[in-house]
C-alpha positions in Angstrom: -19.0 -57.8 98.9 -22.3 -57.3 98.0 -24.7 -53.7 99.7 -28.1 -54.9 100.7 -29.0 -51.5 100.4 -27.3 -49.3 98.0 -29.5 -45.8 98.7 -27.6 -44.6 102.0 -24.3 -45.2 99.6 -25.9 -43.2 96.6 -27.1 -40.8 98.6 -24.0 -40.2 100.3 -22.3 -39.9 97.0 -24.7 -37.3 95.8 -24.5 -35.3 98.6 -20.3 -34.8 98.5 -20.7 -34.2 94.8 -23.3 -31.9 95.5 -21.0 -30.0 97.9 -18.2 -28.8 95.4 -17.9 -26.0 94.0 -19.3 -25.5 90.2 -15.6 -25.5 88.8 -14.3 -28.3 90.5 -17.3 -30.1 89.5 -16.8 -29.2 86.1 -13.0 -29.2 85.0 -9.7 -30.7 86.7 -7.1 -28.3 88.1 -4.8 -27.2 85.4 -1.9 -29.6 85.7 1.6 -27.5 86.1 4.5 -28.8 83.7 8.0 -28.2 84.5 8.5 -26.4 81.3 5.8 -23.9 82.3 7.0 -23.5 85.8 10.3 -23.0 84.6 10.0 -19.7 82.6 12.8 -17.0 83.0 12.3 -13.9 84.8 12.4 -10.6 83.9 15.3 -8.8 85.0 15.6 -6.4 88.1 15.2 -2.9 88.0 18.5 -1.1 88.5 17.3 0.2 92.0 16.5 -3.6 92.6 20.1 -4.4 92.2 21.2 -1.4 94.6 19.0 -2.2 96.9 19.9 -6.5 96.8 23.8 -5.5 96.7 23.3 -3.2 99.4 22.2 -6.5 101.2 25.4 -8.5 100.1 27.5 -5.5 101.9 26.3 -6.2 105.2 28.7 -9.1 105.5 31.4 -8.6 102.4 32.0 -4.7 103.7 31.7 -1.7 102.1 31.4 -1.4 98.9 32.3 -5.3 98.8 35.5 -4.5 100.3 35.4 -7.1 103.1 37.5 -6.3 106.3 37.5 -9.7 107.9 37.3 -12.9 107.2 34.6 -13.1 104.6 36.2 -12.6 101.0 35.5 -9.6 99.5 33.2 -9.1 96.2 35.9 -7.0 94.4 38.3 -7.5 91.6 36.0 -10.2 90.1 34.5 -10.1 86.6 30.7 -10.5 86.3 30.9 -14.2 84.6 33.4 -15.4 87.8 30.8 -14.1 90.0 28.0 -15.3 88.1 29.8 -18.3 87.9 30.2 -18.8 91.8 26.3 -17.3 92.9 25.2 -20.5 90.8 27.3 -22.8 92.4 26.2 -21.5 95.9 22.6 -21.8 95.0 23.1 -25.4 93.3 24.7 -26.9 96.6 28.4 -26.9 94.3 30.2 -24.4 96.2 29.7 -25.3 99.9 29.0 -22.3 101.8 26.8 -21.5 105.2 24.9 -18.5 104.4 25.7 -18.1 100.8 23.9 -21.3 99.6 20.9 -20.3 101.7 20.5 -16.2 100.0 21.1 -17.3 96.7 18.1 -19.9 96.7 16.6 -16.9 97.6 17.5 -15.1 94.1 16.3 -16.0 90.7 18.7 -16.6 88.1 17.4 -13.0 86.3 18.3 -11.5 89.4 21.5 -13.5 90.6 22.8 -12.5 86.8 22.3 -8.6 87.7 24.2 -9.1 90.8 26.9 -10.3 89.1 26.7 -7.6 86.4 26.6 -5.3 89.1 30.1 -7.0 90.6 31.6 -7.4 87.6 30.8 -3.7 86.1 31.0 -1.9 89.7 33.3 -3.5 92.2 37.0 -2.9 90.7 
């Protein structure tokens, strides 16, 4: 295919370039590695963990002492529950709400949870 008349393309061209901004012009977006985007996360503060445990107590019960049907948090060490919040988030442990609030959690934060389980909830 040949243009008979290659100005109204050229034109056209100069106009959308003309129409970015200076930094796109200029450089590429910086590309995002999985390495980079992977970096831990600092750890909670300790009123943090109060305040996401006080969250977990809404359905395991007081002070993780469940009353129902939904297992309690107590008499676990921190690795067992640190061991189970992982398998909830990675889809291991089947669950219906579990898998959903610990995708919620970073692994800094799910870690203090379970330090908090572990340390607190005998």
């Amino acid at each position: 295919m040949t243009l008979q008349n290659p100005l109204p393309t050229l034109l056209l061209s100069a106009m959308c370039l003309a129409a970015l901004p200076a930094a796109a012009a200029e450089a590429p977006a910086p590309v995002t590695t999985p390495a980079a985007a992977a970096q831990p996360s600092a750890p909670p503060s300790p009123a943090a963990v109060v305040n996401m445990i006080g969250n977990c107590y809404s359905c395991h019960g007081a002070d993780g002492r469940s009353p129902g049907a939904i297992p309690g948090l107590t008499g676990k060490n921190a690795q067992q529950a640190l061991l189970m919040l992982k398998e909830y988030k990675s889809g291991q442990l089947a669950a219906t709400v579990m898998t959903r609030h610990t995708k919620g959690y970073t692994d800094a934060e799910l870690e203090a949870l379970a330090n908090y389980i572990g340390t607190n909830l005998k």
